[in-house]
C-alpha positions as CSV (number, residue, x, y, z in Angstrom):
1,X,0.0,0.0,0.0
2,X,1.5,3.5,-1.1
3,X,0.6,5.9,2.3
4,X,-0.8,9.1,1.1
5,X,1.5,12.1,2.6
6,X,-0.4,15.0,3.9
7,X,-2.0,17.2,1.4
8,X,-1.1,20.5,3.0
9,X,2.4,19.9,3.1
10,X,2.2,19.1,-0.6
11,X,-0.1,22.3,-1.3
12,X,2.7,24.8,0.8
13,X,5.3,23.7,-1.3
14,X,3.4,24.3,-4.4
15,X,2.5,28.0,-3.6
16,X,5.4,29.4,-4.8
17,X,4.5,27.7,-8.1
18,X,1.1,28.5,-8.3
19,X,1.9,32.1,-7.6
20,X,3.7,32.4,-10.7
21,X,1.3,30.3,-13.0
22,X,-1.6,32.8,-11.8
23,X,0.8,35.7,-12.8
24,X,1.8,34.4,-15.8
25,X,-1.2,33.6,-17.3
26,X,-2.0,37.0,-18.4
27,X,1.0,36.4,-20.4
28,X,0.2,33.3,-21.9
29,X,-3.1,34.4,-23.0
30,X,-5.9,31.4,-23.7
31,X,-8.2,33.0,-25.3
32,X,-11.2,35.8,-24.5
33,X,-12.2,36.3,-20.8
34,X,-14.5,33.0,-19.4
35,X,-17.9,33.7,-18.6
36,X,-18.9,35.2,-15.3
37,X,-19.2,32.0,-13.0
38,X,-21.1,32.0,-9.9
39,X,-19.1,32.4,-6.3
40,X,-17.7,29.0,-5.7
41,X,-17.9,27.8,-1.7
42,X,-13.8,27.9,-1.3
43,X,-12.5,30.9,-2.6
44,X,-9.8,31.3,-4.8
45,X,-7.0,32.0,-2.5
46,X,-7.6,28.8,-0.8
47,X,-6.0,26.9,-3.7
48,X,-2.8,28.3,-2.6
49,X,-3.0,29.5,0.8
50,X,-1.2,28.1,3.7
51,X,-2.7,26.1,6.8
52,X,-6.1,25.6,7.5
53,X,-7.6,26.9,4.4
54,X,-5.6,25.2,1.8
55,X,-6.6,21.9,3.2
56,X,-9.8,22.6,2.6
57,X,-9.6,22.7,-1.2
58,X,-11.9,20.6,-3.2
59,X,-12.2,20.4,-6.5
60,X,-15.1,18.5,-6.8
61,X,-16.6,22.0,-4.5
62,X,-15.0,24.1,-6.9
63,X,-16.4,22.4,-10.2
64,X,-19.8,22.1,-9.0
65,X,-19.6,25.9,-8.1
66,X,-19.3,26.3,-11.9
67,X,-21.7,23.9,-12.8
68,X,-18.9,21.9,-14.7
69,X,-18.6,17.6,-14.8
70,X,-15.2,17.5,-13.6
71,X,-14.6,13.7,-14.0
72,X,-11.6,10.5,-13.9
73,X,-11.6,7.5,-15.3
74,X,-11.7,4.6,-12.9
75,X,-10.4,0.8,-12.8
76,X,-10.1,-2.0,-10.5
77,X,-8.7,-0.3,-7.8
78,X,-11.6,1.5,-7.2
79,X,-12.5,-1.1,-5.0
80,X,-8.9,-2.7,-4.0
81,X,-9.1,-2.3,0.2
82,X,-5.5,-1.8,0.4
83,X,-6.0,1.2,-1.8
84,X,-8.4,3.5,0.3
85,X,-7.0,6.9,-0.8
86,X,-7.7,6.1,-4.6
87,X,-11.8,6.3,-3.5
88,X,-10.9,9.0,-1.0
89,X,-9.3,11.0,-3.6
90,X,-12.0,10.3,-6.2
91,X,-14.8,11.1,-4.0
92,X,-13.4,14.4,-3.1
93,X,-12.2,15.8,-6.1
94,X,-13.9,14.5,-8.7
95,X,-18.0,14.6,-9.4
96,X,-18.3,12.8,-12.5
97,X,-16.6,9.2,-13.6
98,X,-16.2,7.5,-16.0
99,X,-15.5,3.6,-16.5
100,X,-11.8,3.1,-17.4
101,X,-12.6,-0.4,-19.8
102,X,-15.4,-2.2,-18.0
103,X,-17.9,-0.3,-20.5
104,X,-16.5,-1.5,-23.3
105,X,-17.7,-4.4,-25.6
106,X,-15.8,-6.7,-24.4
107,X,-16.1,-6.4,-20.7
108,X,-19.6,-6.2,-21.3
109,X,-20.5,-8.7,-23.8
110,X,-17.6,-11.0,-24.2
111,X,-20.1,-14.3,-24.3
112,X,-22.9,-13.3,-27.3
113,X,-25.5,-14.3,-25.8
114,X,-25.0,-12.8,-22.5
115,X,-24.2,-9.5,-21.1
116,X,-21.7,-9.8,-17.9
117,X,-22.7,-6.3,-16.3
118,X,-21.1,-7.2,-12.6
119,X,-18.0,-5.2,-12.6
120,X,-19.8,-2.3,-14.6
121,X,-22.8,-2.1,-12.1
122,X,-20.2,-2.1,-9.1
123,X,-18.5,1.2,-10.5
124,X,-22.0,3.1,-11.3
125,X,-23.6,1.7,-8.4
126,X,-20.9,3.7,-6.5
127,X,-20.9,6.7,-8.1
128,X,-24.5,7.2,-8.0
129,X,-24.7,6.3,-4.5
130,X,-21.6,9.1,-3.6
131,X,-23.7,11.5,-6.3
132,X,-21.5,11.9,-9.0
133,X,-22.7,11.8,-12.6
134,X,-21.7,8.7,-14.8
135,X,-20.1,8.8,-18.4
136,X,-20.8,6.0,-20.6
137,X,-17.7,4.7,-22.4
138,X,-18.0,3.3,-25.1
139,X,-20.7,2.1,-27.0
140,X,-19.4,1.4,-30.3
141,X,-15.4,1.2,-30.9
142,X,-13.0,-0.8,-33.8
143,X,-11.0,-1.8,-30.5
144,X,-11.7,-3.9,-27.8
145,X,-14.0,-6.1,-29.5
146,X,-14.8,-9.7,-28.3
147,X,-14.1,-12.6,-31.2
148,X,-17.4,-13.4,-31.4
149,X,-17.8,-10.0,-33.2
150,X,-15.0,-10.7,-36.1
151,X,-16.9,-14.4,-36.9
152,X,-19.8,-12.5,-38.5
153,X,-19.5,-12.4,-42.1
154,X,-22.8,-10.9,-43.1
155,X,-23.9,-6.8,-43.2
156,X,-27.3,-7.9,-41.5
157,X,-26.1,-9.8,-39.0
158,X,-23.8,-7.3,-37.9
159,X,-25.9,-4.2,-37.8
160,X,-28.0,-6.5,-35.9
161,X,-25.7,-7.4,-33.3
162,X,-24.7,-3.9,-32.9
163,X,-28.3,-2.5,-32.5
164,X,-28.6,-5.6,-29.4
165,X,-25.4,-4.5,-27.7
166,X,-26.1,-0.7,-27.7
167,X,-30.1,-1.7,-26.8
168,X,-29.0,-3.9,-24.3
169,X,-26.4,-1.9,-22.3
170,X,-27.9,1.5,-22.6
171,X,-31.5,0.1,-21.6
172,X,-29.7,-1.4,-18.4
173,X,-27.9,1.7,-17.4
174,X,-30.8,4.0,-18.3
175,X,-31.6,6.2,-15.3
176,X,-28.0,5.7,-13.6
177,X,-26.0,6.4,-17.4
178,X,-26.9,10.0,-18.7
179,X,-24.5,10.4,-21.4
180,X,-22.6,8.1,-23.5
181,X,-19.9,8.0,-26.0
182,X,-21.7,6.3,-28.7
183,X,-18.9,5.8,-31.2
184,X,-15.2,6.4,-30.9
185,X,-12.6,6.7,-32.9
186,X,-14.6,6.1,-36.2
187,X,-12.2,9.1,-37.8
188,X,-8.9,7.4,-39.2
189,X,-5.3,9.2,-38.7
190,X,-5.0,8.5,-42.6
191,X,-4.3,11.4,-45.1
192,X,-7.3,12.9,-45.8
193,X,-8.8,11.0,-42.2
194,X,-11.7,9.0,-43.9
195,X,-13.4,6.3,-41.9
196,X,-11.2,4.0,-39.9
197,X,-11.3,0.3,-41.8
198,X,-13.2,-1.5,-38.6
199,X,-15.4,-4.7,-38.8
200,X,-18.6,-2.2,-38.2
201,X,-17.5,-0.1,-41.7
202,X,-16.1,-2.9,-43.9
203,X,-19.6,-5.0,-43.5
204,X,-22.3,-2.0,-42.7
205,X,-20.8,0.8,-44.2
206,X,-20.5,4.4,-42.9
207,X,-23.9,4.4,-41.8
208,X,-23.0,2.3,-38.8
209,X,-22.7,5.5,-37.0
210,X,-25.7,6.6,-37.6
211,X,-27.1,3.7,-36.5
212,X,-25.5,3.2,-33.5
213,X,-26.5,6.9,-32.5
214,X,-30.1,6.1,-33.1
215,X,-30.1,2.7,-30.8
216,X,-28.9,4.3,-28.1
217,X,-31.6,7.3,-28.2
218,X,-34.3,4.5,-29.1
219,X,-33.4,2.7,-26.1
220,X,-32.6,6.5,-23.4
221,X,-34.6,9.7,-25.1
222,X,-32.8,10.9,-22.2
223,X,-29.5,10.2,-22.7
224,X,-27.0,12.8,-24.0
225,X,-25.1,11.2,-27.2
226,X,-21.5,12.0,-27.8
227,X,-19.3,11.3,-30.8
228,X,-15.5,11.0,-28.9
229,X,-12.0,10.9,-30.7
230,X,-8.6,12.3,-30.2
231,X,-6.2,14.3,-32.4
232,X,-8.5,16.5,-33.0
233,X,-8.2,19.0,-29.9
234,X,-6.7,21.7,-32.6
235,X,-7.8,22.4,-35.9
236,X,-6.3,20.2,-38.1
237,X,-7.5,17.7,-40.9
238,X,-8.8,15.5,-38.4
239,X,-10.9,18.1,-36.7
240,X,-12.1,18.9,-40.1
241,X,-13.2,15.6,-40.6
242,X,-14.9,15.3,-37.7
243,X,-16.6,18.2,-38.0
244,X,-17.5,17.3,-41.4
245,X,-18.8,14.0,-39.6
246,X,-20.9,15.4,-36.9
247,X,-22.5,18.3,-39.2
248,X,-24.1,15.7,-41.8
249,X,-25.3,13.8,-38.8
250,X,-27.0,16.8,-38.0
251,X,-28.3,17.3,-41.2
252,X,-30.0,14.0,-41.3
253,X,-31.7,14.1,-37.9
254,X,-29.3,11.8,-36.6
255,X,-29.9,12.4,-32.4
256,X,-26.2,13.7,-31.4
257,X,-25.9,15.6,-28.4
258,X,-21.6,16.8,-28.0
259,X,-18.8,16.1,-29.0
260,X,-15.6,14.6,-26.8
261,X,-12.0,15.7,-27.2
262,X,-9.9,13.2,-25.6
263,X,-6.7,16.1,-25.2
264,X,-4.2,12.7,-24.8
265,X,-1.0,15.5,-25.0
266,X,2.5,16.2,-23.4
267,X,4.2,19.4,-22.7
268,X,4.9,20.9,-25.8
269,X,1.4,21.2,-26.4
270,X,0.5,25.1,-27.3
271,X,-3.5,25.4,-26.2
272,X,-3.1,28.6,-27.8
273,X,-1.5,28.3,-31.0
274,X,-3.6,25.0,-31.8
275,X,-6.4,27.0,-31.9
276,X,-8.0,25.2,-29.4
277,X,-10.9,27.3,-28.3
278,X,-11.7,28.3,-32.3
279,X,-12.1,24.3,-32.8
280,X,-14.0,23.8,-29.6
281,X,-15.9,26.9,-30.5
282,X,-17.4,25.8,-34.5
283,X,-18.6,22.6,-32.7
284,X,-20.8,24.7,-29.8
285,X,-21.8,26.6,-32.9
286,X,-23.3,24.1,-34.4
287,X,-25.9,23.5,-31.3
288,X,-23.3,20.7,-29.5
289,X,-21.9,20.4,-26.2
290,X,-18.4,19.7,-26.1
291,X,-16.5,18.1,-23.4
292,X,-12.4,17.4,-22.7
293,X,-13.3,13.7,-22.0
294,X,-9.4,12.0,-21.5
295,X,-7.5,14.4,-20.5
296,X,-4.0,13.6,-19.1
297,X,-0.4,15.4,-20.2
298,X,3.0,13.4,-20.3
299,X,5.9,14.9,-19.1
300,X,8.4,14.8,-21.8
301,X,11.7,12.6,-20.6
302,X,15.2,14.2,-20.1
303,X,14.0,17.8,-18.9
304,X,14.4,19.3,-15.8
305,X,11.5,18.2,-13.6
306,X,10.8,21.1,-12.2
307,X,10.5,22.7,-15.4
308,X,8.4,19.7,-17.0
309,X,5.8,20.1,-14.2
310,X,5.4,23.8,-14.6
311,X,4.6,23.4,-17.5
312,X,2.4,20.5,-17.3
313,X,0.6,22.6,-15.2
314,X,0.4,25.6,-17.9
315,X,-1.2,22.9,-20.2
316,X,-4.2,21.5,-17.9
317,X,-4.7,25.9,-16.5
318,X,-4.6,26.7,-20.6
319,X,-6.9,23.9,-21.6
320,X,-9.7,23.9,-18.5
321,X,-9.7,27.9,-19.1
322,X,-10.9,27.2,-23.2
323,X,-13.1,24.6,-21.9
324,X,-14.7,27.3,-19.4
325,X,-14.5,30.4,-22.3
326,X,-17.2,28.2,-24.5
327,X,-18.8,26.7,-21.6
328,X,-18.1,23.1,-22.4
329,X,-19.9,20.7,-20.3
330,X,-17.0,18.4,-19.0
331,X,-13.5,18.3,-18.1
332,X,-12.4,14.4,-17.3
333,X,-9.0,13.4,-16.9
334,X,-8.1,9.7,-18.0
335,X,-6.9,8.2,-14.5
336,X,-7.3,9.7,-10.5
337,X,-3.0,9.2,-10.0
338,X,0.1,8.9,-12.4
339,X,0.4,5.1,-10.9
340,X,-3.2,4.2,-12.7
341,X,-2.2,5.8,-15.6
342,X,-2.0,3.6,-19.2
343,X,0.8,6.3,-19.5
344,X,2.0,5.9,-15.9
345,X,6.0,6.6,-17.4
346,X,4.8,9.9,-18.5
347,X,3.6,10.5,-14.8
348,X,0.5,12.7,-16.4
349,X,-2.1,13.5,-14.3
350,X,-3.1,15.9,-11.3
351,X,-2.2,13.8,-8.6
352,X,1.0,11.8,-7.9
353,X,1.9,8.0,-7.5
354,X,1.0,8.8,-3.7
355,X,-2.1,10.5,-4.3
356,X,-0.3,14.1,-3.9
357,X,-1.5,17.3,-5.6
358,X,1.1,18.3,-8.3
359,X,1.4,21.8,-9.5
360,X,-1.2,20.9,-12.4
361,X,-3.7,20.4,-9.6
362,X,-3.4,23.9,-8.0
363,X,-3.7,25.3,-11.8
364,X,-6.8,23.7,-11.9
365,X,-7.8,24.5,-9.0
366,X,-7.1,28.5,-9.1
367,X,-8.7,28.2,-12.9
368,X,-12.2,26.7,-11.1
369,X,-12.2,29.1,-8.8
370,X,-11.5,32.6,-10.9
């Protein structure tokens, strides 16, 4: 068991830090002003403040004071007893989560003709009982695919089996699942980013998408549908194609609700001169929410550490301040602690291997509570 080191200690050494990010982000810019966000319940200062008040800081406080998801992904150690902090930490910072793997098609339907939901249930179970909101991940995706799925040989029989597994899982969720990447990753890093070759396209075509979308609202009118990819943060060709994507869905009554930018990135990520907020911006114009839905950013090897976490923390203050300036509707980083991580080497996330705030955390924290 890692022991958790106190989190004040952790949040007076970072105040020097903090002090400077808050004073040089009128230098690094980010985009217009964010809207005017109600008073949150721990005030600004307390993000870097010494004693008593610094240990008070919550982001989970913070983010609900702006009426923002501010979610992690979550895996097996969720419920691991010798891991107590990893729920600790979740419950107190986070208000929205999101299921790591066990959503996807294979941990759900690995046997066709049964759904193993045990595993699944125990994370939302949890979450809705400790009231934080539940992301569905994923509905449809090329990877992660049980073998039963690559037997079929037939366009029927697969457009079939698709409509049953989306059906099936959404309708057992619905009332505890409220929004739901229905396809990911359908745009391909190709020149030109057509359709990624997947069973789902080479046997039903590019209306598999469609299709999917309208399962999932057949079986949750409630439900908010998301489309979810990465690479496409910027504007780039990839963007473009996505738009593209999500505007003819539009066209054709397809029932899409957002858009997720998964924002997988490292240092040497410029939020500003990728044109983040323009990008995020054209898909809110178009009548979309848009979340940051996998957020995490690698420290590049072979730099100065102390240099590599300041500016770790410039990217997660840079990209949660675009989110708030077009009043996206989530920010979710892809793991609670660099040891979870799938890119635990790059050590990037908020928190540390011992559940320690990093700089990054009191970025996001000061940006919640401007």
């Amino acid at each position: 068991m890692r022991s958790v080191r106190p989190i004040l200690k952790t949040l007076l050494l970072l105040a020097p830090l903090t002090l400077s990010l808050t004073l040089g982000a009128a230098r690094a810019g980010g985009g217009a002003a964010p809207p005017a966000a109600p008073t949150p319940t721990v005030s600004p200062a307390s993000a870097v403040q010494p004693a008593r008040q610094a240990a008070r800081v919550s982001l989970r406080a913070l983010a609900d004071a702006r009426g923002l998801l501010f979610g992690a992904a979550v895996n097996h150690t969720l419920f691991d007893p010798n891991e107590p902090d990893y729920a600790r930490t979740l419950n107190r910072h986070f208000n929205a989560v999101v299921a790591e793997n066990a959503m996807k098609w294979a941990g759900l339907h690995n046997n066709r003709e049964a759904f193993a939901f045990g595993f699944a249930d125990a994370i939302v179970d949890t979450a809705v009982k400790n009231g934080q909101t539940v992301r569905g991940h994923t509905l449809v995706w090329h990877d992660s695919l049980p073998p039963w799925v690559y037997t079929i040989q037939t366009r029927e029989e697969l457009l079939r089996a698709m409509q049953d597994h989306v059906t099936g899982v959404v309708t057992h969720f619905r009332g505890r699942v409220h929004i739901w990447d229905v396809v990911n990753e359908a745009v391909s890093d190709a020149p030109g980013h057509p359709l990624r070759p997947s069973p789902f396209l080479n046997l039903i075509g590019p209306d598999f998408i469609d299709e999917a979308f309208r399962a999932a609202h057949a079986a949750d009118l409630g439900a908010k549908l998301y489309y979810n990819d990465y690479n496409t943060d910027g504007l780039n060709g990839k963007s473009d194609a996505v738009y593209e994507l999500v505007r003819g869905m539009l066209a054709r009554g397809v029932p899409i609700h957002g858009v997720g930018f998964q924002a997988h990135l490292n240092t040497d990520f410029d939020v500003k001169g990728a044109q983040v907020q323009a990008n995020l911006q054209r898909f809110r114009d178009l009548g979309l929410d848009v979340q940051m839905t996998e957020v995490d950013v690698q420290l590049r090897p072979a730099r100065p550490e102390a240099d590599e976490l300041a500016r770790q923390a410039a990217v997660y203050r840079d990209l949660l301040r675009t989110c708030l300036n077009v009043q996206c509707a989530g920010f979710v980083t892809w793991g609670v602690t660099d040891f979870n991580s799938w890119r635990a080497g790059g050590r990037p996330l908020i928190f540390d291997d011992m559940y320690d705030p990093k700089p990054a955390f009191a970025a996001v924290a000061q940006e919640l509570a401007r």
